[in-house]
C-alpha positions in Angstrom: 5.2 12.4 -3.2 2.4 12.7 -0.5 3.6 9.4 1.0 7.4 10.5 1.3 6.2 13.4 2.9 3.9 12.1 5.4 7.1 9.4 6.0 9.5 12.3 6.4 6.5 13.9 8.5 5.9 11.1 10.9 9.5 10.3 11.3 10.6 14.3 12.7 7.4 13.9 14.8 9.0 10.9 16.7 12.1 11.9 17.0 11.2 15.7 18.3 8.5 14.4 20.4 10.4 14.1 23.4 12.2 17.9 23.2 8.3 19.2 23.9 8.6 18.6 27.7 11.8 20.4 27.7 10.8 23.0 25.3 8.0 23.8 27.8 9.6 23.6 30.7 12.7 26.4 29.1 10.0 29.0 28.1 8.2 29.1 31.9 11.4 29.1 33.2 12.8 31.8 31.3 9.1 33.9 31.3 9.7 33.3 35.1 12.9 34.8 35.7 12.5 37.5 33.1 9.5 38.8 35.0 10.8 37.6 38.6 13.5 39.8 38.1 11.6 42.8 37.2 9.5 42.2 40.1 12.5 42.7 42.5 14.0 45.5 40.6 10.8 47.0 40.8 11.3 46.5 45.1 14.6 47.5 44.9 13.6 50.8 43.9 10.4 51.4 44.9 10.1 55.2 44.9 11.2 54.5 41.1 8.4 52.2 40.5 6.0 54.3 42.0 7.1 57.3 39.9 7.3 55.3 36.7 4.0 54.0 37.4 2.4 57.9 37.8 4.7 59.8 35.4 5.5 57.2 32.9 3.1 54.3 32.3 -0.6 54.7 30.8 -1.7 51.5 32.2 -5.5 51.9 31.4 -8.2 51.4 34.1 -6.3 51.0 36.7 -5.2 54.0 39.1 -1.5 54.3 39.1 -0.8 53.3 42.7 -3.2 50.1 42.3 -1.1 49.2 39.0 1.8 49.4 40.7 1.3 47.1 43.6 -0.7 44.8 41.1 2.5 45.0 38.6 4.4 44.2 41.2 2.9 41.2 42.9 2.1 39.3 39.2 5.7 39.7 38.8 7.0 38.4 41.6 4.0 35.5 42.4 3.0 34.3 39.2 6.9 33.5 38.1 6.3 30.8 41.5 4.2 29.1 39.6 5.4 29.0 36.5 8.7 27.4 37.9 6.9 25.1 39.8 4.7 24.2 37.5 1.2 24.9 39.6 -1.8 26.2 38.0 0.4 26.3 35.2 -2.1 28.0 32.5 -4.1 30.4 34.3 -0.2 32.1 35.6 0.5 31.9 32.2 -2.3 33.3 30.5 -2.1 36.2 33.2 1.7 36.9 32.7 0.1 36.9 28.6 -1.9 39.7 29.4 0.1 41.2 32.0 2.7 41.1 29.3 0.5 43.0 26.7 -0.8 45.6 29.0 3.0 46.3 30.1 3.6 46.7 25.9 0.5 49.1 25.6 1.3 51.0 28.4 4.6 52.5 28.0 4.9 53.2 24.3 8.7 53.4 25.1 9.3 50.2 25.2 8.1 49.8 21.5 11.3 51.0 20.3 13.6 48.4 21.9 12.0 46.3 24.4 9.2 45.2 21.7 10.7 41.8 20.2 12.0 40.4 23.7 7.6 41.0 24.7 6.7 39.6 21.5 9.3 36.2 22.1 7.9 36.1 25.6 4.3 36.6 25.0 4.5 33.1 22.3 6.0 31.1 24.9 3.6 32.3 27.4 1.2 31.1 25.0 2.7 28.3 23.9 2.3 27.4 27.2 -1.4 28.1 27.7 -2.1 26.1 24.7 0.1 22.8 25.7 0.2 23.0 29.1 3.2 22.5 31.6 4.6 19.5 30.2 6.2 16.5 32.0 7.7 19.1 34.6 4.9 20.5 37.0 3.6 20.0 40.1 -0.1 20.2 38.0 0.6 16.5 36.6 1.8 15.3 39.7 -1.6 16.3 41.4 -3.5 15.1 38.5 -2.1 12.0 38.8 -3.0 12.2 42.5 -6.3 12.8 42.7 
């Protein structure tokens, strides 16, 4: 029974193998316009963000103003390099964290917003763990140098 298994094992291996690259390269690209796109809303309505940000969030440490400009610019720059696939981990492990202190600091968001951090927080994850795959400009430098 062990050998069938190990057989049946081994042959879903080689035949999913190849759907990791694109597997990685779907969850920074949909982390990146998820968060992207909250960075510009968050532009578009500044006034908004800055009120949310006093009134709303409880984003520890951090003063209110300096979370809201720091917010701001990790979601709109690290998304970059997710989609391009440079310094692929360390934007992913930030948008991790950025992504958890986001969920701890508007209790809100528990209620319906919770699952969606969750799903994005594994792929953010997933991607700090195995890396950009085939699609980033980090393998093309490795290569390089």
């Amino acid at each position: 029974m062990i050998a069938v298994l190990n057989k049946i094992d081994s042959l879903m291996e080689s035949a999913l193998k190849p759907l990791v690259p694109v597997l990685l390269l779907i969850s920074r690209l949909w982390v990146a316009w998820v968060f992207f796109r909250a960075g510009q809303t968050k532009i578009a309505s500044w006034d908004s963000t800055l009120y949310l940000f006093e009134y709303e969030y409880q984003v520890p440490v951090l003063p209110w103003e300096l979370a809201a400009y720091l917010g701001t610019a990790a979601e709109l720059i690290l998304p970059v390099f997710l989609v391009l696939g440079l310094l692929t981990r360390p934007a992913a492990l930030a948008l991790f964290v950025f992504n958890i202190v986001a969920v701890v600091s508007y209790p809100a968001l528990w209620e319906k917003g919770f699952y969606d951090h969750q799903m994005w927080g594994v792929m953010m994850l997933a991607t700090v763990i195995l890396g950009p795959g085939l699609a980033a400009v980090d393998n093309f430098l490795k290569r390089r140098g």
